[in-house]
Backbone as a ProteinNet text record, in pm:
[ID]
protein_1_A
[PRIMARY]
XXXXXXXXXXXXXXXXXXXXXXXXXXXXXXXXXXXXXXXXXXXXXXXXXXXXXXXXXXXXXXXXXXXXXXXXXXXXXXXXXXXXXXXXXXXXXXXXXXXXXXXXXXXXXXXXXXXXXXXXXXXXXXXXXXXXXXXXXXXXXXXXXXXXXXXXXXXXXXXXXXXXXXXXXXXXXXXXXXXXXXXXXXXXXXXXXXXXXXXXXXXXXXXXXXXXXXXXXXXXXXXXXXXXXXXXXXXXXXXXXXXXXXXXXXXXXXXXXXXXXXXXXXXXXXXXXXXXX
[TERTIARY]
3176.1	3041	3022.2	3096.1	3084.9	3117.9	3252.9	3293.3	3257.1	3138.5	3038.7	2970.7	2894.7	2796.5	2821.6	2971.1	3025.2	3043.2	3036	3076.4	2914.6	2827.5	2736.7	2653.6	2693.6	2622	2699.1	2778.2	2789.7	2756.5	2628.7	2578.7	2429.3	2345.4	2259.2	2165.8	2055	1915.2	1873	1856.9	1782.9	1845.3	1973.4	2019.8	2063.5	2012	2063	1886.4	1742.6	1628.2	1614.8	1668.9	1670.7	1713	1827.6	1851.8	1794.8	1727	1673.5	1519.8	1436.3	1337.8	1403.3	1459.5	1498.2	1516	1630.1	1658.3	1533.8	1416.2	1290.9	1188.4	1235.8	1151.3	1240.7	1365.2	1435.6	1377.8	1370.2	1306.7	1203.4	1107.4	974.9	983.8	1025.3	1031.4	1138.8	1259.1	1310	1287	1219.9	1199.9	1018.7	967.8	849.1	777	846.2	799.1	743	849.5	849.6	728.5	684.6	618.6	452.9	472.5	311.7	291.4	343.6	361	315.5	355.8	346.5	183.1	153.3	19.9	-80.6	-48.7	-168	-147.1	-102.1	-99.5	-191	-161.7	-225.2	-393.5	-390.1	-505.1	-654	-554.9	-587.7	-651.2	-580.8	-638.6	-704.7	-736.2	-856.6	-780	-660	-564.8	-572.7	-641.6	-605.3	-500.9	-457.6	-327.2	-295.3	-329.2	-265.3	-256	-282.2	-246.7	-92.2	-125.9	28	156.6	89.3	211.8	382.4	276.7	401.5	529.9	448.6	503.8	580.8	639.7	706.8	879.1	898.3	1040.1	1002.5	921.8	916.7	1007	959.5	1065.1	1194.8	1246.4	1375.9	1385.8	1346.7	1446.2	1449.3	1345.8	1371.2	1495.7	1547.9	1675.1	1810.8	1762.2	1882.8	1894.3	1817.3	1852.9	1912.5	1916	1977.8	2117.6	2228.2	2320.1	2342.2	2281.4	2238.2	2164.5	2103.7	2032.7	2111.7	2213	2292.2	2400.2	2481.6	2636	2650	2549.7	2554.5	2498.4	2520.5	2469.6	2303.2	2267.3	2118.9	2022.5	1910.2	1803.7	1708.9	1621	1549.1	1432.7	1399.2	1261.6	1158.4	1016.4	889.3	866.7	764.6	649.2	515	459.7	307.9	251.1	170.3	190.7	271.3	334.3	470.5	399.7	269.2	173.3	173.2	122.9	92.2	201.4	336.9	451	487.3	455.3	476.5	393.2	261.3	133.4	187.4	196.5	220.8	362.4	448.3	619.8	528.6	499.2	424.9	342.6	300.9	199.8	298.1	442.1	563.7	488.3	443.3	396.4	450.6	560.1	621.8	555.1	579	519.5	538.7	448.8	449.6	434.1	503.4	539	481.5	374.6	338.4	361	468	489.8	465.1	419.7	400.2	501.7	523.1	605.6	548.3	569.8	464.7	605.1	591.9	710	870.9	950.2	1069.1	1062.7	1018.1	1036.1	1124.6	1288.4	1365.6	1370.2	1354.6	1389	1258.7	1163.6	1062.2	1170.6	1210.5	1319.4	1350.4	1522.6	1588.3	1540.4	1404.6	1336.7	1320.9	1267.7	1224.4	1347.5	1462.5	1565.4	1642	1628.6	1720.1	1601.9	1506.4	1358.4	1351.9	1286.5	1289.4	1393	1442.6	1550.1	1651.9	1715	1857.4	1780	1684.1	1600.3	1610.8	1613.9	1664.3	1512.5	1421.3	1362.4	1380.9	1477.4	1485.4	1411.1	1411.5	1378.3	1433.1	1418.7	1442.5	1336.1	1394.5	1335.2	1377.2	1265.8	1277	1359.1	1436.3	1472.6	1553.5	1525.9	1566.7	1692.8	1781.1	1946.5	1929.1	2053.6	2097.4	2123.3	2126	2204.1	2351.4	2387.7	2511.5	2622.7	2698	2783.9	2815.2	2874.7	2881.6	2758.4	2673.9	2505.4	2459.6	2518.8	2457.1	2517.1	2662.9	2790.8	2735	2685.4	2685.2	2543	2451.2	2315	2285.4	2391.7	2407.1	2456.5	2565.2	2690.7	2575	2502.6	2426.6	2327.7	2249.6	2118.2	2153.7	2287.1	2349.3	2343.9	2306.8	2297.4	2270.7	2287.2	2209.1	2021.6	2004.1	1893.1	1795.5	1870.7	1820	1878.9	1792.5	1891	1830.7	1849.9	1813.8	1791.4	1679.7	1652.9	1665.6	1752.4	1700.8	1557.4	1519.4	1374.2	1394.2	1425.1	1485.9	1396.8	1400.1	1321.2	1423.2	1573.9	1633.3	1611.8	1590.3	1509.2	1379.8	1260	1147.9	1185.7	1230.1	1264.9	1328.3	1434.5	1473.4	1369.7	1276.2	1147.8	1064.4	1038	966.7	1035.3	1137.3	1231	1239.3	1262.4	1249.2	1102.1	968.6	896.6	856.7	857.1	878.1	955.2	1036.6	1097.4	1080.4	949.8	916.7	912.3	1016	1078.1	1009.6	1009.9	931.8	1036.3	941.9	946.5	881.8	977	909.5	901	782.3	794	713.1	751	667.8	576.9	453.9	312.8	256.3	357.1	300.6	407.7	513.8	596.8	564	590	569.6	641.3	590.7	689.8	664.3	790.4	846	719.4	714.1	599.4	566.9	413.4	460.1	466.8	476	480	344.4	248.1	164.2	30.2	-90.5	-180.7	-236.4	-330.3	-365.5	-497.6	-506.3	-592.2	-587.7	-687.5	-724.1	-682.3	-603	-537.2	-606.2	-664.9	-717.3	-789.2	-880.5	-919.5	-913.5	-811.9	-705.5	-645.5	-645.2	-549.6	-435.3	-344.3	-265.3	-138.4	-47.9	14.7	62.9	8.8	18	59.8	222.1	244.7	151.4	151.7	82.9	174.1	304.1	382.6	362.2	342.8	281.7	157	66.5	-26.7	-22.7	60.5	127.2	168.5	262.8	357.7	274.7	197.4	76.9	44	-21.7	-101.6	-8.4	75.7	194.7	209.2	248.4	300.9	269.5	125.2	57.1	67.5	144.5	202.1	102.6	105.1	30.8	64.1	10.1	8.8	-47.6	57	65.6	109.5	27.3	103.7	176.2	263.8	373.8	435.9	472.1	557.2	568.1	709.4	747.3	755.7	687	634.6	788.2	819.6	937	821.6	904.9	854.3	1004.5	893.7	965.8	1105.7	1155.6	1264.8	1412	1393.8	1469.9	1445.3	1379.5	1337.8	1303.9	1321.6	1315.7	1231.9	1168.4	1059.3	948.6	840.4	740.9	722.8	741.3	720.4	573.6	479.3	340.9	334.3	228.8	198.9	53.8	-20.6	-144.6	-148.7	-258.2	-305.9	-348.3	-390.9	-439.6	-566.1	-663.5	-789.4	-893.2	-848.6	-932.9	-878.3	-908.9	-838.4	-839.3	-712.2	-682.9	-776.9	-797.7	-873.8	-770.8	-826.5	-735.1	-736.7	-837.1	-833.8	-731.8	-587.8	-467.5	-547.6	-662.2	-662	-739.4	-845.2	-889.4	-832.4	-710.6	-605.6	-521.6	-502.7	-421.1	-466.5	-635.5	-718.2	-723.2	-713.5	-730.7	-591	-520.9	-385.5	-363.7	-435.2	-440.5	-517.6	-611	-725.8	-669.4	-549.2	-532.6	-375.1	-338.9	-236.7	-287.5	-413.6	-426.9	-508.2	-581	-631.8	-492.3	-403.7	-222.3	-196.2	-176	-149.2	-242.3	-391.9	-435.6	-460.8	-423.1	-389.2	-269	-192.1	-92.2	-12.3	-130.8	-88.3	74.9	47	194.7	337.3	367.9	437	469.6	394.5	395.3	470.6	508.3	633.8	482.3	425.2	338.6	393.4	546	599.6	684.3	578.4	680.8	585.6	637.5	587.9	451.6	389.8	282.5	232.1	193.5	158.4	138.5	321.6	359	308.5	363.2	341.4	434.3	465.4	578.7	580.4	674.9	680	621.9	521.5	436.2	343.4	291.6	193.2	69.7	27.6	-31.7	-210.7	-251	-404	-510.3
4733.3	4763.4	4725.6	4640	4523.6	4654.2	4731.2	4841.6	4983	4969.6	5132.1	5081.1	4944.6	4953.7	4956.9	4899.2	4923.2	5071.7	5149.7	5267.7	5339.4	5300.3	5351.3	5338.4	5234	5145.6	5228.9	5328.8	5383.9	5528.6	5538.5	5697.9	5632.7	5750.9	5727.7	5730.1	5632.5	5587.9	5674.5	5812.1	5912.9	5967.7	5954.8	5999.1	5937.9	5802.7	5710.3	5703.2	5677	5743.9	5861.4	5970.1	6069.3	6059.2	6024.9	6005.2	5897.7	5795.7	5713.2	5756.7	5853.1	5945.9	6026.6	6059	6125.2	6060.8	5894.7	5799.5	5755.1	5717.1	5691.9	5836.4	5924.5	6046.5	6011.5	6011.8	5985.9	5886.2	5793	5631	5679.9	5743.5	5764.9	5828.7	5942.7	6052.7	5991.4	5938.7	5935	5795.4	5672.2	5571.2	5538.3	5586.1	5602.3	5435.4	5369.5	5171.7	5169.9	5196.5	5187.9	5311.1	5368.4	5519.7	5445.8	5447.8	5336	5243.1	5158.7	5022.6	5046.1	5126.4	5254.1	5308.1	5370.6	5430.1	5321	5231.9	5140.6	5028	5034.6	4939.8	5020.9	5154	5178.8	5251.5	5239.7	5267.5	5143.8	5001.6	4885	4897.4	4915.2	4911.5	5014.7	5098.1	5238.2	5315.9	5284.7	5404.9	5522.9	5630.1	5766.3	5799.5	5947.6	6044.8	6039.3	6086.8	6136	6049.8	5869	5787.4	5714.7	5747.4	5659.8	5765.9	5897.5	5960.6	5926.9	5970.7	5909.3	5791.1	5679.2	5551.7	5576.9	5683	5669.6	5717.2	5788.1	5785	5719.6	5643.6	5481.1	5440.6	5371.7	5272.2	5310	5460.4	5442.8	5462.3	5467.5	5447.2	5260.8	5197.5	5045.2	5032.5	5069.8	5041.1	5124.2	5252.2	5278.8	5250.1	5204.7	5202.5	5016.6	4944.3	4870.6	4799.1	4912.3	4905.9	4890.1	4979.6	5005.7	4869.7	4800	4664.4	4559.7	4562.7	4458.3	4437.8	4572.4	4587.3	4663.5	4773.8	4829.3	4788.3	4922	4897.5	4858.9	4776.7	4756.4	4911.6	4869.5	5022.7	4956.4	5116.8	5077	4996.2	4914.5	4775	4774.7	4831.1	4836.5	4725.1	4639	4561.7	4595.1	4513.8	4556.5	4407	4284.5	4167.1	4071.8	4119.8	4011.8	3844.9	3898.7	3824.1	3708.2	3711.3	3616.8	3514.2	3621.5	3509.5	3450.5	3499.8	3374	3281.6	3278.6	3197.7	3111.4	3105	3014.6	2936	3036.7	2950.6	2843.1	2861.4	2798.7	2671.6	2654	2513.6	2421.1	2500.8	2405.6	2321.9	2398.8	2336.9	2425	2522.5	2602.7	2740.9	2812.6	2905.8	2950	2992.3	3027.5	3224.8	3242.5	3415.5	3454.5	3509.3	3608.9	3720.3	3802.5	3909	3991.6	4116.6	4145.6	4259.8	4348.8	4408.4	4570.7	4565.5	4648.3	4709.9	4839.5	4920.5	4851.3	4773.3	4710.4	4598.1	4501.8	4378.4	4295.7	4376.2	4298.9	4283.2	4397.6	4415.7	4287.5	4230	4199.1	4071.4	3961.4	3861.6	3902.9	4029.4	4039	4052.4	4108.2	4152.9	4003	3940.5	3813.8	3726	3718.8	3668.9	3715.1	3863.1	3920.4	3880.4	3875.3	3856.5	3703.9	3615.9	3515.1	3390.8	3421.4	3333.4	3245.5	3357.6	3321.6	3235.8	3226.6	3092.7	2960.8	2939.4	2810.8	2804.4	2896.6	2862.4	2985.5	2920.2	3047.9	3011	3115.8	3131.8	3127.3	3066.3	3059.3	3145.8	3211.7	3294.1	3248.2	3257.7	3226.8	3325.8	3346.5	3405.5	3369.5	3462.2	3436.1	3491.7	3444.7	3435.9	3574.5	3674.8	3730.1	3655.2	3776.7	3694.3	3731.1	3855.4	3856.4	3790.4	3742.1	3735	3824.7	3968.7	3999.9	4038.2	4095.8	4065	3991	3862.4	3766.2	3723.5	3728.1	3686.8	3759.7	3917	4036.3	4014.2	3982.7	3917.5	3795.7	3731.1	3604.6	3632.4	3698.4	3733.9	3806.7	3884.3	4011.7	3971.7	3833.9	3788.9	3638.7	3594.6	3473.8	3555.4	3544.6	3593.2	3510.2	3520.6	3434	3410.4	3304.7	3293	3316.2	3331.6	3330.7	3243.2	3193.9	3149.5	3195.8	3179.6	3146	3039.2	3018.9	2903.3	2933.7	2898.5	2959.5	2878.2	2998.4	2915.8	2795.5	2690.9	2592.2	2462.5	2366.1	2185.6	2204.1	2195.9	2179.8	2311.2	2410.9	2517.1	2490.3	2455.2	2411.9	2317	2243.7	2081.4	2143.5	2243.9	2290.3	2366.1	2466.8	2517.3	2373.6	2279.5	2171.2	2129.6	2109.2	2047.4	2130.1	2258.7	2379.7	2373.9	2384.6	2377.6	2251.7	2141.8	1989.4	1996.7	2117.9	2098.8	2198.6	2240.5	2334.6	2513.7	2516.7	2630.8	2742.6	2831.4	2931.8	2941	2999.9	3046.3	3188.2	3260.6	3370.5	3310.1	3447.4	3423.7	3574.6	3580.9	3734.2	3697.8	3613	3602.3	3630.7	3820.5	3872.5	3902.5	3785.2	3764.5	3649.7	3723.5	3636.5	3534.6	3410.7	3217.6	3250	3117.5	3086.1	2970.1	2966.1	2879.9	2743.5	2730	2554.2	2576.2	2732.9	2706.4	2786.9	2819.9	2905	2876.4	2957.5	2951.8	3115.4	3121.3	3240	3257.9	3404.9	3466.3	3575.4	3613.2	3785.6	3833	3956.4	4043.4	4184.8	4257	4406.9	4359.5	4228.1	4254	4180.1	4201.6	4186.7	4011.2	3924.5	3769	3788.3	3733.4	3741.2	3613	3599.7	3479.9	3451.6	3394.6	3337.7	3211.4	3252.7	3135.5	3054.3	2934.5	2792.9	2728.9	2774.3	2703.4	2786	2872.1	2930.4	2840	2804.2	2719.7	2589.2	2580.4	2417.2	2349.1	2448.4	2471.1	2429.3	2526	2551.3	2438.1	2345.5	2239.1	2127.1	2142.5	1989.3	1963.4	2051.5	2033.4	2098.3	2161	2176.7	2279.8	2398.5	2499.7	2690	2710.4	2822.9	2919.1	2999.2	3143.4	3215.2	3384.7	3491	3607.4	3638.8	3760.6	3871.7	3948.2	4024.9	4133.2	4249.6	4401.6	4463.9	4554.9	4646	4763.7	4839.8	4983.7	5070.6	5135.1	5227.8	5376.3	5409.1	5528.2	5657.9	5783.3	5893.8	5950.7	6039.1	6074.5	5984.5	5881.6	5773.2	5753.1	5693.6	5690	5538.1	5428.4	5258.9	5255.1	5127.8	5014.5	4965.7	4941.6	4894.9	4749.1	4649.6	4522.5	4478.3	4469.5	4423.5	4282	4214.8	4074.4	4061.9	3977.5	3898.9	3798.8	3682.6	3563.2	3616.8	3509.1	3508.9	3514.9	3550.7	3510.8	3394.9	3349	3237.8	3118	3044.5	2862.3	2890.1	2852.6	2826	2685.8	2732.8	2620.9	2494.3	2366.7	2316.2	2273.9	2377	2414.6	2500.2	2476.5	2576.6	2702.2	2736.4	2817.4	2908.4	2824.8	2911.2	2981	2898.3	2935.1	3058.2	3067.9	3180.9	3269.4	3289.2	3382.9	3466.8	3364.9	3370.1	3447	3426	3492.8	3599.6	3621.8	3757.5	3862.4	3822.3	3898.6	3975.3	3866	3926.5	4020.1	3997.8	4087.6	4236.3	4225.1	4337.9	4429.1	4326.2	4448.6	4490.6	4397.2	4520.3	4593.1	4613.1	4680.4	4828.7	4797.2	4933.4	4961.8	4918.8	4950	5063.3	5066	5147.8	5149.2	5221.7	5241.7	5287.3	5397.6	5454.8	5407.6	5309.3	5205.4	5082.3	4998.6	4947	4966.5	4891.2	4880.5	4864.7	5013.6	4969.6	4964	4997.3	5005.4	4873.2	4714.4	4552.9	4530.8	4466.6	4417.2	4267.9	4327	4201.1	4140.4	4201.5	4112.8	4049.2	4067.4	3951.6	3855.5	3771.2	3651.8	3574.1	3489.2	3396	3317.8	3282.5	3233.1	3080.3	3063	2932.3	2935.3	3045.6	3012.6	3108.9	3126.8	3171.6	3194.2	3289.9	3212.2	3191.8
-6402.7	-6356.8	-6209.5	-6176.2	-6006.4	-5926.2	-5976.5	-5902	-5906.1	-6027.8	-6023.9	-5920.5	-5884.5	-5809.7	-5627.7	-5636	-5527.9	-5457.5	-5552.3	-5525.2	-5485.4	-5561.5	-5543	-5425.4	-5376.6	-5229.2	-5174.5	-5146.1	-5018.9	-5017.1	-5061.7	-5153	-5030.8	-4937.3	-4904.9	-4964.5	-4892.5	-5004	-5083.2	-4959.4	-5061.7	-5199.6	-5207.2	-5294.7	-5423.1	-5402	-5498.3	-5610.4	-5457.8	-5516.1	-5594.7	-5513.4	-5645.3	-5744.3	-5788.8	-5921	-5968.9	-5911.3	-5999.7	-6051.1	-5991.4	-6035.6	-6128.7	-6140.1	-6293.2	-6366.4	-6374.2	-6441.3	-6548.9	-6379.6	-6468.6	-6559.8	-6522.2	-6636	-6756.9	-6737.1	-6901.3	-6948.2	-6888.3	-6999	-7043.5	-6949	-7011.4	-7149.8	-7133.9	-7211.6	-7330	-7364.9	-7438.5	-7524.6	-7445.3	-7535.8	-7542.9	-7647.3	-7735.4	-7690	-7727.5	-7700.9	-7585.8	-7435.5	-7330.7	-7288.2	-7329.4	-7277.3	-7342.2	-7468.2	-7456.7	-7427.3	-7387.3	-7355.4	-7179.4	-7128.6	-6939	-6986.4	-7110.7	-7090.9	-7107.3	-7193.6	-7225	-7070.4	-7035.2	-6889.2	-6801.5	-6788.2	-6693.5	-6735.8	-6878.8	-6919.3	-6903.7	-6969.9	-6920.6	-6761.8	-6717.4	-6542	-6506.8	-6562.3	-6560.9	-6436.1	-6398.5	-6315.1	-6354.7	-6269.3	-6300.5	-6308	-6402.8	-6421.8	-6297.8	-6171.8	-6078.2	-5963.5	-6042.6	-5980.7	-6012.6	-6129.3	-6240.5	-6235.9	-6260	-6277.9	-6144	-5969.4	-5941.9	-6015	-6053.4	-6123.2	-6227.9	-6292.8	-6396.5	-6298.3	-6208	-6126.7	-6019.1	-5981.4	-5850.8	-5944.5	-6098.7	-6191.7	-6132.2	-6216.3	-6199.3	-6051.4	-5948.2	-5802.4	-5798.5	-5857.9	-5826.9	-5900.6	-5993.8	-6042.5	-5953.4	-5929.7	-5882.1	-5717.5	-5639.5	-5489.3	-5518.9	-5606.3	-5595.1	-5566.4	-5592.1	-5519.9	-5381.7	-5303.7	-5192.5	-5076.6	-5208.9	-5100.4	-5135.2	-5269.5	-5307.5	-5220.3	-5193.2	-5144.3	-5070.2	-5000.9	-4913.5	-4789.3	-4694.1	-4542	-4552.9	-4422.7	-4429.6	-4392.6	-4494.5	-4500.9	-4392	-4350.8	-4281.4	-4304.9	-4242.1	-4274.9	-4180.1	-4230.5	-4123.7	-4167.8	-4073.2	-4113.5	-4044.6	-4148.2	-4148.8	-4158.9	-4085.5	-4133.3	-4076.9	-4010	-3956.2	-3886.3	-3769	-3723.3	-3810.6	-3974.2	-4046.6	-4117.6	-4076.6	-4173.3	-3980.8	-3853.3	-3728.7	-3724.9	-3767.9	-3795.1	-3904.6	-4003.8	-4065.4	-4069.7	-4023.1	-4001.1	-3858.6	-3789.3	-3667.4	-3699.5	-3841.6	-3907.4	-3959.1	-3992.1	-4097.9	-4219.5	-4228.4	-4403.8	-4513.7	-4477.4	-4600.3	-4600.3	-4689.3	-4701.3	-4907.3	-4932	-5104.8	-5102.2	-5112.3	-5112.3	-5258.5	-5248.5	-5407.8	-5375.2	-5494.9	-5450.1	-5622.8	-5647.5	-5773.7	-5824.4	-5945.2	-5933.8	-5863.5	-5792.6	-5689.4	-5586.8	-5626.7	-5460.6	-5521.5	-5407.3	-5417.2	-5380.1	-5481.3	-5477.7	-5401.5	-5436.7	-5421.5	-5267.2	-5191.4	-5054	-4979.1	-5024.9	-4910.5	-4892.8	-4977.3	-4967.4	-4877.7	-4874.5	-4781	-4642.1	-4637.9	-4487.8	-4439.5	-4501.6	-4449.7	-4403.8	-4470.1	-4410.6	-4316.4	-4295.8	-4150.9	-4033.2	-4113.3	-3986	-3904.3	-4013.3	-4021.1	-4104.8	-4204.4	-4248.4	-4169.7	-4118.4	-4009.9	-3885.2	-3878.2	-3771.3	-3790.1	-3915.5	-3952.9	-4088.9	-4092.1	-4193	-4303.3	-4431.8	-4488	-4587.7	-4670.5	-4780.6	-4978.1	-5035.9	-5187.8	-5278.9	-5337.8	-5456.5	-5604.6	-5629.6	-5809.4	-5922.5	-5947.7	-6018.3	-6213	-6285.5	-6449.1	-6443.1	-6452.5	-6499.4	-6607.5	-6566.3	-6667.7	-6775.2	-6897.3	-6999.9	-6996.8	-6979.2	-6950	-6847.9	-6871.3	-6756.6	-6595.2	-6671.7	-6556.4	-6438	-6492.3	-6457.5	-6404.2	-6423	-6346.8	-6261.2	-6264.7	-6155.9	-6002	-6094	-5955.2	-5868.7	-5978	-5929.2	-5819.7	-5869.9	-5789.7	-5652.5	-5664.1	-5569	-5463.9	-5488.6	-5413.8	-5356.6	-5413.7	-5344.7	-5238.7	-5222.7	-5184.6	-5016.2	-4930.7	-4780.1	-4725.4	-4551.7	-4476.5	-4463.7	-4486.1	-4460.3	-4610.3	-4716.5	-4828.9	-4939.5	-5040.5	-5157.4	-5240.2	-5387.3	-5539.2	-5625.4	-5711.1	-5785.5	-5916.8	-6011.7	-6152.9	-6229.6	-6329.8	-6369.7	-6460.5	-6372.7	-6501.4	-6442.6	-6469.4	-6421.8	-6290.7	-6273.7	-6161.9	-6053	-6070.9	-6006.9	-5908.3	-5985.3	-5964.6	-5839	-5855.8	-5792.5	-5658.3	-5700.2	-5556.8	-5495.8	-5526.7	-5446.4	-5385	-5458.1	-5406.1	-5299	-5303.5	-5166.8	-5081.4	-5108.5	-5006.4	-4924.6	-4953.9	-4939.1	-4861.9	-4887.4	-4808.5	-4686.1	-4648.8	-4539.3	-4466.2	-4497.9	-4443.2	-4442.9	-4518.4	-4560.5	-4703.7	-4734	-4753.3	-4943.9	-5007.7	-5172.8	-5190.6	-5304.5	-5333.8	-5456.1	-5527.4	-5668.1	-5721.6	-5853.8	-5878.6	-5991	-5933.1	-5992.7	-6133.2	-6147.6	-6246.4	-6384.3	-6324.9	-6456.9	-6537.8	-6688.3	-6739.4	-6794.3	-6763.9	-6771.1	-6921.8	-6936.3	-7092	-7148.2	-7218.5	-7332	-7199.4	-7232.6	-7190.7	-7016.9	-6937.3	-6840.9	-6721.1	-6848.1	-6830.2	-6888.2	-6836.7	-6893.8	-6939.4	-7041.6	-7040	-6900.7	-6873	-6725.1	-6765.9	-6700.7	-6743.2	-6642.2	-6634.7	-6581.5	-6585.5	-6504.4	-6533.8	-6670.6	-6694.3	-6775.2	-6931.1	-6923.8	-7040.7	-7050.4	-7149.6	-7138.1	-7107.1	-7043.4	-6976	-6964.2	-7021.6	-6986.4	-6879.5	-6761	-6665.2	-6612.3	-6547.6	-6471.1	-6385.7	-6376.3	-6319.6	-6210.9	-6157.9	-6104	-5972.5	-5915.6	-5781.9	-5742.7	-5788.3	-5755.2	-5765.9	-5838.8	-5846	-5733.5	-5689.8	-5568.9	-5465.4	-5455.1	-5329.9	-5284.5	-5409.4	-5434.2	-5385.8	-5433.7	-5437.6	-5301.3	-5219.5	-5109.5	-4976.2	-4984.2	-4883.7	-4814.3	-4881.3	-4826.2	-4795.5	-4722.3	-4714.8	-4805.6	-4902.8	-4934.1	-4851.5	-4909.4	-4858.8	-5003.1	-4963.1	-5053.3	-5000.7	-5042.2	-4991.3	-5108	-5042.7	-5124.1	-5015.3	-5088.9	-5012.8	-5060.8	-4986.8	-5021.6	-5019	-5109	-5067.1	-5018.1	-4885	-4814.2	-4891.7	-4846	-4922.7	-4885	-4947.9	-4833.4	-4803.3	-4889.6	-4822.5	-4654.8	-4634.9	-4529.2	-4503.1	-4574.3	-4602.6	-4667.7	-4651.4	-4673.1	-4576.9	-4607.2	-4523	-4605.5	-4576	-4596.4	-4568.7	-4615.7	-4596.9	-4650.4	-4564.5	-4556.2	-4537.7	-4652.9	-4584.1	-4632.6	-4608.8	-4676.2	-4790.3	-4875.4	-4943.1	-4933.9	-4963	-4927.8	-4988.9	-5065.3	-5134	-5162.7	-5099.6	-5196.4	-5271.1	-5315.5	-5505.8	-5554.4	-5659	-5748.3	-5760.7	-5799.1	-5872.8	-5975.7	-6058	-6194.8	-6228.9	-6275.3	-6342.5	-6359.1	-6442.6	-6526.6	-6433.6	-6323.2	-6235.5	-6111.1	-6093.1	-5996.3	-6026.8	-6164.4	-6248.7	-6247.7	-6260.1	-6248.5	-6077.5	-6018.4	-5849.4	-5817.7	-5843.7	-5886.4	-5886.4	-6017.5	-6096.5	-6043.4	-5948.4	-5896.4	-5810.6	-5709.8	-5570.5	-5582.1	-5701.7	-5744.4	-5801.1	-5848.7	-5907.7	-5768.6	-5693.3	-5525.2	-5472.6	-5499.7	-5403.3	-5559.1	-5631.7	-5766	-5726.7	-5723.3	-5738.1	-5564.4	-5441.6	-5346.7	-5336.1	-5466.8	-5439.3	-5587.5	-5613.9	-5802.9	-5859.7	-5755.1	-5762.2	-5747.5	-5721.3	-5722.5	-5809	-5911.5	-5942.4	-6092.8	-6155.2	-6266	-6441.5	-6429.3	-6484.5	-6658.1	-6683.5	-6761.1	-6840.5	-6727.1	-6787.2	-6856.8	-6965.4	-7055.9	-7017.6	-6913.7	-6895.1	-6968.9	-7101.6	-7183.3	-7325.7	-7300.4	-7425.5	-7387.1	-7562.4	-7578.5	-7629.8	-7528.4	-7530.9	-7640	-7710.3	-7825.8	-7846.9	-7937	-7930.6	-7840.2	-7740.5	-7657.9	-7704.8	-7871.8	-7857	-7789.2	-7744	-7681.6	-7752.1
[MASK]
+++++++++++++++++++++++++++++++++++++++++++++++++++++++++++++++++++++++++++++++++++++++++++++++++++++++++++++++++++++++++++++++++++++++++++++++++++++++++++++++++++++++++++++++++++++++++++++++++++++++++++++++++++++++++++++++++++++++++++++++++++++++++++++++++++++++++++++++++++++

């Protein structure tokens, strides 16, 4: 598989997007679970048809241009925002990155480390371990760059974002995944309860660090990414449950900022085993 994806990273963007817009019409269309699980999300959020529909081949290009940002040449990277990640690298109190599953996640990381990383303040992202082996070997192998690392979601994970953060240095995290039992609270989402991570605001809180929220828009054509950046706009509570909410709010103004993009097909809202609300 290490050497399908090798092969595939040297296939240009656009063409690796196209087939992943078809990739994603097959999921839709052939798995029934996944296809209501896509309508009731975006029904939940009162998204029009001819807002969502793009969103069912956005999915599959987030899967297939991944070769491409793992093992291939660098794509093109706008920003939009940049102002606010020199403003706050400029206070050294860290930075807390919310990013949702919104456009290409994976790429705003990499922007930030060819940008800012390699300066001496990089960045750590949170990430859940394959379960497979080779999956995770290639996962690992692909996000290990200059100016970036990885934390798995574990107690020794956490501890490394805290230390990252204490020294000034910057964390991603994706807000709108959902943590394992015990690491969350319920928040309404579009509405809806929501199991919501507590450790983005934790973060915030612990160690004095600015939020920002952040995505990267894939543009058409293969044509890159636009990386967008703002604050946050509201102190977080330091009520967990009101912070989760605060959370949830400012994820869902970039969500329906750009409906068409977003992964309205993850499972937001299970329920983690023992957490019921």
């Amino acid at each position: 598989m290490t050497l399908l994806f090798r092969l595939l990273s040297h296939l240009p963007l656009w063409a690796l997007q196209a087939f992943g817009w078809l990739l994603g019409w097959c999921a839709f269309l052939a798995s029934g679970e996944y296809r209501h699980r896509f309508l009731d999300n975006v029904a939940q959020a009162g998204v029009k048809r001819g807002q969502w529909l793009p969103a069912v081949g956005e999915s599959g290009r987030l899967v297939a241009e991944l070769p491409r940002l793992w093992m291939g040449r660098a794509v093109p990277i706008f920003w939009d925002g940049a102002e606010c990640v020199e403003s706050a690298l400029a206070e050294q109190r860290g930075i807390v990155f919310l990013t949702p599953h919104l456009g290409c996640f994976e790429v705003t990381a990499q922007a930030y480390a060819q940008r800012f990383g390699v300066r001496g303040q990089p960045m750590t992202v949170l990430f859940r371990p394959a379960r497979k082996a080779w999956l995770r070997d290639l996962v690992a192998g692909s996000r290990s760059r200059p100016g970036l690392a990885t934390a798995p979601t574990t107690l020794a994970g956490v501890k490394q974002l805290i230390k990252a953060l204490k020294a000034g240095h910057c964390v991603g995290l994706l807000p709108d995944q959902v943590p394992p039992e015990g690491l969350g609270v319920w928040a309404p989402f579009f509405d809806k309860p929501a199991y919501t991570m507590t450790l983005s605001a934790r973060l915030a809180q612990q160690t004095g660090a600015v939020v920002l929220v952040a995505w990267g828009e894939r543009l058409s054509w293969g044509r890159g990414f636009v990386v967008h950046v703002a604050p946050l706009q509201q102190q977080l509570s330091g009520d967990m449950s009101e912070a989760a909410a605060q959370i949830n709010q400012a994820m869902e103004k970039l969500i329906l900022g750009k409906p068409q993009q977003y992964l309205w097909g993850y499972a937001r809202y299970k329920t983690p085993k023992g957490a019921a609300p």
